[in-house]
N, C-alpha and C positions, 0 to 999 in steps of 0.2 A: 247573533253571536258569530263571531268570525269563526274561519276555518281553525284554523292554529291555536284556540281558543278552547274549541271544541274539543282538537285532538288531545291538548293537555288536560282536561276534563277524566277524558275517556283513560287517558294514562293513569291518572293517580287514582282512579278507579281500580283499575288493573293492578297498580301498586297494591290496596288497600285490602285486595283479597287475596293473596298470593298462592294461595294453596290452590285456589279455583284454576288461578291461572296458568301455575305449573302444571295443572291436569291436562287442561288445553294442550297448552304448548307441547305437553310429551305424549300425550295420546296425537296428538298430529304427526309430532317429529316422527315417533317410531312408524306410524301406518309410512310417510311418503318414504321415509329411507327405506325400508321393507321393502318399496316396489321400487324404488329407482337403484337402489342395489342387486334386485332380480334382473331388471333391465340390463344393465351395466354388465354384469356377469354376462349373459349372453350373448349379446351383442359384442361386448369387446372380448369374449374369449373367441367366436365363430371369426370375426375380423382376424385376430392375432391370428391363429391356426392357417386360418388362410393365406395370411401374408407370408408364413410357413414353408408354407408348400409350393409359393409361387416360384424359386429357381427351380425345381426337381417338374420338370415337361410331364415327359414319362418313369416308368419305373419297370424296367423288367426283371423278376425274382423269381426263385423256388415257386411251385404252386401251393398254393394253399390259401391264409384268409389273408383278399388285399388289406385288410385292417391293420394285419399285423406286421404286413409288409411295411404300409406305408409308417405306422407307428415307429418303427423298429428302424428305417430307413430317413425319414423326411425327422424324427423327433426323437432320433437317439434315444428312445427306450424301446422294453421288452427285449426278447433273447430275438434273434433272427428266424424267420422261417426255416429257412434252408439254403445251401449252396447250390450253385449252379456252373457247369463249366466254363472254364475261361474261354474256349471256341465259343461261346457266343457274344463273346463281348467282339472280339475279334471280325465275326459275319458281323453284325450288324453295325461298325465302322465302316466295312466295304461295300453295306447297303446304300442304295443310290436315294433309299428316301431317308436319309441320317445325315443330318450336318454333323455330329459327332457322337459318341457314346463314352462315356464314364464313368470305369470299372469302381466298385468299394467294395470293399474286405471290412469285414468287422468279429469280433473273437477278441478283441483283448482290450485291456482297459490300465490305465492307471489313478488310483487315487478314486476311482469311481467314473474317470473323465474315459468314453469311450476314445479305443484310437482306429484310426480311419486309415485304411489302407488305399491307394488308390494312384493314380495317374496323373500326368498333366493336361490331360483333356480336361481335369477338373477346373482349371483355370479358364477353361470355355464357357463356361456358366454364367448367363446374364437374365436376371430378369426378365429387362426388355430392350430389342437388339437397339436400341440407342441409350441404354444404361450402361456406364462402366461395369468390368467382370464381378460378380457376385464377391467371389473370394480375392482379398489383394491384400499385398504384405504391408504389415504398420511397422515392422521392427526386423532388420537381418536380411534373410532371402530366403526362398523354398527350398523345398527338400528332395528335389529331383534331379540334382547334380549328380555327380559320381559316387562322392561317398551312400553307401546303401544306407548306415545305422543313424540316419537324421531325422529329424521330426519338427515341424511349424506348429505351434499351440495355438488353440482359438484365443481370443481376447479373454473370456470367461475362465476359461483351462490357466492360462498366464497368469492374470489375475488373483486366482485363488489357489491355483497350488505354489503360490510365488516361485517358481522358474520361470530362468530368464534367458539369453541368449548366450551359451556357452555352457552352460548344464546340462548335468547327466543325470537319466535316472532310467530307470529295469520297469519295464512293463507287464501285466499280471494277465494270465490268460481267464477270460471271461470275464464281464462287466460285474464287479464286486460291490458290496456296500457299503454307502459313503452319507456324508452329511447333505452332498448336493446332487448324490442321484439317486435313481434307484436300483435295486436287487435286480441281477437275471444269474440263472447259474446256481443260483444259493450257495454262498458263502465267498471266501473269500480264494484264487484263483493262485496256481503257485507261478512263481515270477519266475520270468527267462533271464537264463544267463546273460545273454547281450546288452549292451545298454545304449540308448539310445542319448543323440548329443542334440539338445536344441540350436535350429541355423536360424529361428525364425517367431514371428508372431507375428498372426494376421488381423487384420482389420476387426472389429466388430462388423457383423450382418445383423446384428438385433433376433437374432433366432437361434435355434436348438446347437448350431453348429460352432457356435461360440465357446461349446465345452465343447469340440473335437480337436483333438492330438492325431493332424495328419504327416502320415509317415508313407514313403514309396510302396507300393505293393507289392514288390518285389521281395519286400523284407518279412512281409507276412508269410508268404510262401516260405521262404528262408526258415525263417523260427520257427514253422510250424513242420518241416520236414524232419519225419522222424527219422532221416539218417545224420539230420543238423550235429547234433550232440556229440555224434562220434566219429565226426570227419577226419578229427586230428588225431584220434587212436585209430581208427581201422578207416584209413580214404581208399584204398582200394577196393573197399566192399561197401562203403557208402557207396562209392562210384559205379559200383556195379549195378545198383538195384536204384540209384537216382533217375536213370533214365528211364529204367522199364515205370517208374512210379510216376512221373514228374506229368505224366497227362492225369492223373487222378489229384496230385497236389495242386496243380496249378487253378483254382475255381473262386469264386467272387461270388459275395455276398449278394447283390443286386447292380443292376447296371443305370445309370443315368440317362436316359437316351433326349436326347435335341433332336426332333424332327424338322425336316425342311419347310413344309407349311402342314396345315390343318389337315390338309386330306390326307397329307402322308402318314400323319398321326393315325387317324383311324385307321386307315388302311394297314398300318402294322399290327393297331391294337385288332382289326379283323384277320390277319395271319397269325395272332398268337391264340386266338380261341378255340382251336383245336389239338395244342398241342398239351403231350399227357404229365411233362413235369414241370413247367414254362406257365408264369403268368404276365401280362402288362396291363398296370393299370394306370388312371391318371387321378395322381396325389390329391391333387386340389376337386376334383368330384369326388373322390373318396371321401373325403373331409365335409362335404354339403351332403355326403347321404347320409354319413354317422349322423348329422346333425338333424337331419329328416326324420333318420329314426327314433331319437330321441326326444323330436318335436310334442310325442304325448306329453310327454313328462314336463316339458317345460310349460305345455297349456295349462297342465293341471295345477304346477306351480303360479300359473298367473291367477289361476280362478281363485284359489287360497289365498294368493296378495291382495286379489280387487276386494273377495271378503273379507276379508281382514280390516279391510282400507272402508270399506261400508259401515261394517260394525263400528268403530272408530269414530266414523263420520257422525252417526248417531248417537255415541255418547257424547261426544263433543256436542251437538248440537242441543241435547237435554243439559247438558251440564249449562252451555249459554245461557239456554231458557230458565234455568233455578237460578241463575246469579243475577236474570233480568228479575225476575220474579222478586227476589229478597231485596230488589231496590225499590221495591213499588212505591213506599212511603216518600223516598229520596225525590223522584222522577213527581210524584205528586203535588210537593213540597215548591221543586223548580219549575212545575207549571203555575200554579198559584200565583210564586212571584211574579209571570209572568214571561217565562220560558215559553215560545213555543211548541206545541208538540212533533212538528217534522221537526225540530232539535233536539229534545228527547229525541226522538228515534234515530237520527244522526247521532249521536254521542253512546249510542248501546251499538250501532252497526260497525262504528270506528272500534270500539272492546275489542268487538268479537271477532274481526277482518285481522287487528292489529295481532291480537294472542295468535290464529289460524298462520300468518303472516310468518312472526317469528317461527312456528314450529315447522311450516312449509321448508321456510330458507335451513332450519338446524336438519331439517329430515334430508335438504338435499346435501349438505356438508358431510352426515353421517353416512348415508349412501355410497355416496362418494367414498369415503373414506375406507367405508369394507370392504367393497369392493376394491380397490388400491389393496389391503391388506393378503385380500384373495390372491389379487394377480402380482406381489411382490413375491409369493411366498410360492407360486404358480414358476413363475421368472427364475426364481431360484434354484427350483428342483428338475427343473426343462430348460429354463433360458428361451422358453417364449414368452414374448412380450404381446400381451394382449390389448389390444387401441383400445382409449377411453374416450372415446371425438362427441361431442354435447348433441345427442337425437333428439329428434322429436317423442321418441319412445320413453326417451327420460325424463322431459319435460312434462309430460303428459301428466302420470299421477299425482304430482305440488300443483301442475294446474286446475286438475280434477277438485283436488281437497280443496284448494284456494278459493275457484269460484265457487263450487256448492258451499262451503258451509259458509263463504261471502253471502251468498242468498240468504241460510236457514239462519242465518244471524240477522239480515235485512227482517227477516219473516217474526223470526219471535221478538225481535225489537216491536214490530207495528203491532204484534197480538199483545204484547205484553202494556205498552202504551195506552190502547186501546182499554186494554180492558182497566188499567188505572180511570181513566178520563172517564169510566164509564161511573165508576163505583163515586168520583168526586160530584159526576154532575146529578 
């Protein structure tokens, strides 16, 4: 009996019992999307996060938890640690192991979209020093001209709150809650008189910065000076108390620092570990140790997928061995005629390869696809974009299913054969 022969045998086989076979095919589907959906998640959220973090060098912030530093700093969420004076943005510019540093102010938000206070060193930002600048304008120009009340929206920011180049809108102090971010502050933040004129929209970077609304720093200072308000009824006494305050106003959120090579990196992050309000850490280790420490939890979730994927494995393979079983007669029938019996047994291995087969390829499409659901929805509320790149890791558990129950299917086909040819002879 030919191959092609054989195969349409085993098919209308499979047709004939549909219920057996839909068992098959979804006890397989769900065990491999199960693990290649855990996969996925992992894998492409630690990638994403990563690629994150890669323009942000160093970070130097308020002391307290780099977590929340770098959370709040590299992923525009949470509330900020703490402020730090503007003199240190300033020294460590006129440090000789800095090729530049890049003040951000953060406090205010619109729409939910944080807005970023900040400089044009920011535009020094690259990846990698033969990548064009991180941040570059797709629409208009920056906002570090003369007029102070200007602001660039990220791609994401433009996009969804539809302003566009020549719009105005009042920005809210404290990050408020919104469809597409999330709560700091609790509740909702009261808006500054001033209003800000969009000059600008910058590129997509595929990451968190997409929702930022960058505005001069200057301006932060500005609006957040509490003699702003009443310049134009009492300037003589704003003026009075502007200077004596204006070293307490002037401080930034975290600083972006570009070291000159490696060593000088360390070498600053060993100058900052002794100081009592001052942290420096680096973004992207941060990010591999959160993930370290979290490493239980994902083991324990994989030992829950492989058994799952075990159990599964087993009822599939009992359920083969009942559907081989109930053909005995059939199989006995086609020996008679004269059917070989390594044909028989090719024609129950192709069943049972073929049902495992289909549920394999639906487990890796479903996987797939939750995963996708996760990180659309992940993308949304962050604007991290998490890599989905085809591993070995994912590959793994449809090949796992594939080949063994390809075997336990081989196996109960020749027991099951076997013991027909036994009971005819």
């Amino acid at each position: 009996m030919k191959g092609f022969t054989a195969l349409r045998i085993a098919l209308r086989h499979l047709r004939s019992r549909a219920f057996q076979t839909f068992s098959v095919v979804s006890i397989t589907a769900f065990s491999a999307g199960l693990a290649v959906a855990l996969f996925l998640l992992a894998q492409g959220l630690r990638l994403g996060l990563i690629r994150a973090a890669e323009p942000f060098d160093l970070i130097v912030g308020a002391k307290g938890s780099p977590y929340q530093l770098v959370l709040n700093t590299v992923f525009l969420q949470d509330v900020p640690v703490g402020n730090i004076p503007w003199e240190n943005c300033a020294a460590l510019s006129d440090d000789a192991r800095v090729g530049f540093a890049a003040p951000l102010g953060f406090g205010d938000s619109y729409r939910g979209y944080p807005v970023v206070g900040t400089t044009p060193d920011i535009l020094n930002v690259r990846v990698r020093a033969s990548d064009p600048p991180w941040l570059r304008i797709g629409e208009g120009r920056w906002c570090f001209g003369e007029s102070e009340f200007e602001a660039v929206l990220g791609a994401r920011a433009a996009a969804e709150t539809g302003l566009r180049v020549g719009d105005v809108f009042q920005s809210s102090h404290g990050v408020v809650q919104s469809s597409h971010g999330l709560a700091a502050g609790g509740g909702y933040g009261h808006k500054h008189e001033e209003k800000y004129r969009v000059v600008g929209i910058a590129e997509t970077v595929h990451g968190p910065y997409d929702r930022a609304i960058f505005v001069p720093l200057g301006v932060l200072w500005k609006i957040h000076d509490p003699h702003h308000a009443h310049e134009d009824e009492e300037d003589g006494h704003a003026h009075e108390h502007g200077e004596a305050e204006e070293a307490h106003d002037r401080e930034v959120t975290a600083i972006l620092v570009h070291p000159k090579s490696y060593t000088d990196a360390y070498s600053l992050a060993v100058s900052f570990q002794r100081s009592a309000d001052k942290q420096l850490v680096f973004p992207a280790q941060t990010v591999v140790r959160l993930f370290s420490l979290m490493g239980r939890g994902e083991a324990f979730l994989s030992a829950v997928v492989w058994a799952v994927g075990g159990c599964a494995l087993l009822t599939v393979l009992l359920v083969l061995y009942w559907s081989g079983a109930a053909r005995g007669r059939e199989r006995a029938l086609l020996h008679v005629l004269g059917v070989p019996r390594r044909t028989l047994v090719f024609i129950s291995w192709l069943e049972g390869t073929a049902a495992l087969l289909a549920g394999t390829l639906l487990g890796e499409l479903a996987g797939r696809a939750g995963a996708g659901a996760v990180f659309a929805l992940l993308s949304r509320t962050t604007a991290v974009t998490p890599a989905v790149p085809l591993t070995w890791q994912e590959c793994l558990a449809p090949a796992v299913f594939l080949c063994a129950g390809s075997l336990g299917s081989l196996a109960a086909a020749w027991n099951g054969s076997r013991t027909h040819m036994e009971r005819l002879g």
